[in-house]
C-alpha positions, 0 to 999 in steps of 0.5 A, a space after each residue: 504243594 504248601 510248604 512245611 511249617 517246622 515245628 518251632 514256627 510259632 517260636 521264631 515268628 514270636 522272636 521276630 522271624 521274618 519267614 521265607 520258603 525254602 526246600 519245602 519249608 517255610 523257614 526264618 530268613 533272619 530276625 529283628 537284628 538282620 542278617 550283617 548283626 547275625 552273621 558277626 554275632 556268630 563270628 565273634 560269639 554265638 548264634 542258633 540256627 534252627 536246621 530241624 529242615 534237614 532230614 535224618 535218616 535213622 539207620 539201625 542194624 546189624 547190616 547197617 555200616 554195610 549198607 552205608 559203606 558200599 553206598 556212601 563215598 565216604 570210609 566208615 572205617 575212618 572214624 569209629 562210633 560216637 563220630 560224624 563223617 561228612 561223606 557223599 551220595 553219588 548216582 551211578 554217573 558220579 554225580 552228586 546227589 547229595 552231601 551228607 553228615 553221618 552221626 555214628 550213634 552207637 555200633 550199629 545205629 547211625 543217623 543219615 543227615 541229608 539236606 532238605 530236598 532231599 531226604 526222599 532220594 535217600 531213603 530209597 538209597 538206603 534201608 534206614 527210616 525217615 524219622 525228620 518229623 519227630 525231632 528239631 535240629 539247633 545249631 549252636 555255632 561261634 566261639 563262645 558257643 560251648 561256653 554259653 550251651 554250658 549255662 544250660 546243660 554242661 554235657 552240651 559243651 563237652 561235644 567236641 569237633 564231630 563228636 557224637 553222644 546221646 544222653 538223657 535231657 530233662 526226660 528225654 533223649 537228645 543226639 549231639 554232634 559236634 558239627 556245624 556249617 558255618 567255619 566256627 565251633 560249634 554243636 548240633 542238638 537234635 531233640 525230641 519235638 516236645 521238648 524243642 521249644 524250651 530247649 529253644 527258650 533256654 539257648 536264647 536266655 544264655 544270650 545266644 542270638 537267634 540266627 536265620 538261613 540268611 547268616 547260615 548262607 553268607 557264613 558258609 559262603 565266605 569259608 567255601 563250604 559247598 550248598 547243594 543246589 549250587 556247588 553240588 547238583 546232579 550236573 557237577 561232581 566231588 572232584 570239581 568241588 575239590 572234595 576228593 578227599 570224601 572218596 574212599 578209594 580204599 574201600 572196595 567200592 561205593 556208589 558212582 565208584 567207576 564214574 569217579 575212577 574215569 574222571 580222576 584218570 583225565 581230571 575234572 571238567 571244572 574245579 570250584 574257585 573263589 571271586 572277590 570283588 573290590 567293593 561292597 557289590 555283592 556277587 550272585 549265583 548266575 554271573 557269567 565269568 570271562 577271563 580276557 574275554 573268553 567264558 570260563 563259567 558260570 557263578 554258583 554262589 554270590 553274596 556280601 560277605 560281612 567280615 571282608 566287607 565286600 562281594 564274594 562268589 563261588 563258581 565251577 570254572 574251567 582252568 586252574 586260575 590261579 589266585 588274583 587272575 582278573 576276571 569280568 563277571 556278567 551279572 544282570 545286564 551290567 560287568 563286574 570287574 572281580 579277581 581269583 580269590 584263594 579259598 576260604 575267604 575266611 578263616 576263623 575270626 579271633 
């Protein structure tokens, strides 16, 4: 099967994308600048992000907060309209199936944004209508953000942090969330397609850096931030992940809910840790991780990470290892010497 072109291809081939395959979609990977220049631009002042990969699902009805309360981990009831909510998608063994951000539009509209692959799994998890081909999605991120969306529209800049609105943007409605998925500040636009690659034109005029899914991966990865796939599969949990706090154990069930309930009894198989190496060696998903010889795991995650100037990696390991235990990762035919690091590996940088 080809994969999918988004629908501003031909505006970032033209800003000097390089382009990869990725979740079905041909999708820039980093621009004339490279990844390292991207990822500092967005930690020291801002980036866009083209997400338009990701799916939304368009949930609209009176039945709708039910639907998404009984299937979602997450409690709705937390937040209120005009929020996003981070909340999970289990199967009914309480493994992941997708980790999801809800746009609460207005009282009985949201809009369901699940990862790329896997859009399908959701609209048959929910009654809602897949409505991804109709619009693109730009992450604004970093903290001058705000104040450079501003020179383009100043109703972009007033999103706060997992705030959600809609207003009329040169004749057509756009959706804004303040959310993000790097560590920084930051909003999501999402726009109707017509209108995308002006929207587009006008961001990188307010001296806002184009950015690819190489930055998108080593920003999350040095603030721990999860990538379905790799932390989260259908093989690993919420509470290995150390995200229980997406459960909503007050609520009177969701999806997966008893699975969950056994695990939280006898505590998780694995938990999510941190690695750092000290050296410029970038780690990689797949490093087989020993402490004193013994297999602890497997590496979930692993990259360079730009601000730390070394190599970082994530894994679903056996034990609580506590921060700056010794391991050895396997990587390639070759060991790597690498300790427990605390998470996140970084915090916002000034």
């Amino acid at each position: 099967m080809t994969d999918r072109r988004p629908y501003l291809y031909d505006a970032h081939v033209a800003l000097g994308a390089k382009i990869v395959p990725f979740g079905g979609w041909e999708m820039p990977l980093h621009y004339a600048t490279g990844t390292v220049a991207e990822h500092l631009a967005c930690r020291h002042d801002a980036v866009v992000f083209d997400v338009s990969h990701l799916g939304t699902v368009r949930c609209d009805g009176p039945d709708m907060f039910d639907a998404l309360q009984v299937t979602l981990t997450n409690d709705l009831r937390k937040v209120a309209p005009g929020r996003a909510q981070y909340t999970h998608l289990l199967n009914d063994d309480g493994f992941v199936v997708d980790d999801i951000i809800v746009w609460w539009v207005s009282d009985a509209e949201f809009d369901v944004m699940p990862n790329a692959s896997n859009t399908s799994g959701v609209t048959d998890a929910l009654p809602g209508v897949d409505v991804t081909s109709e619009r693109c999605v730009l992450a604004i991120q970093g903290p001058q953000a705000r104040a450079k969306v501003a020179k383009v529209d100043q109703r972009f800049a007033d999103v706060n942090r997992f705030r959600v609105t809609r207003f009329d943007y040169n004749g057509v409605e756009v959706r804004v969330a303040g959310t993000g998925y790097t560590g920084e500040e930051g909003l999501e636009i999402a726009v109707p397609n017509a209108a995308a690659e002006g929207l587009l034109q006008r961001i990188v005029d307010a001296d806002v850096t184009p950015a690819g899914l190489g930055a998108r991966d080593t920003l999350r990865l040095e603030v721990a931030l999860p990538l379905y796939g790799h932390e989260l599969t259908l093989s690993s949990t919420t509470l290995e992940a150390r995200l229980g706090w997406v459960l909503g154990w007050d609520k009177e069930t969701f999806r997966g809910r008893a699975a969950v309930e056994r695990e939280r009894e006898r505590g998780p198989d694995k938990l999510l840790t941190g690695l750092i190496v000290d050296s410029r060696q970038p780690l990689r998903d797949g490093g087989e991780v020993a402490v004193d010889g013994v297999n602890v795991g497997t590496l979930t995650s692993g990259n360079f990470s730009p601000v730390l100037e070394r190599g970082i990696g994530l894994g679903l390991l056996t034990g609580e290892l506590e921060s700056g235990t010794a391991v050895s990762v396997a990587l390639r035919g070759r060991e790597i010497a690498a300790r427990v690091s605390a998470l996140p590996f970084v915090r916002k940088v000034k």
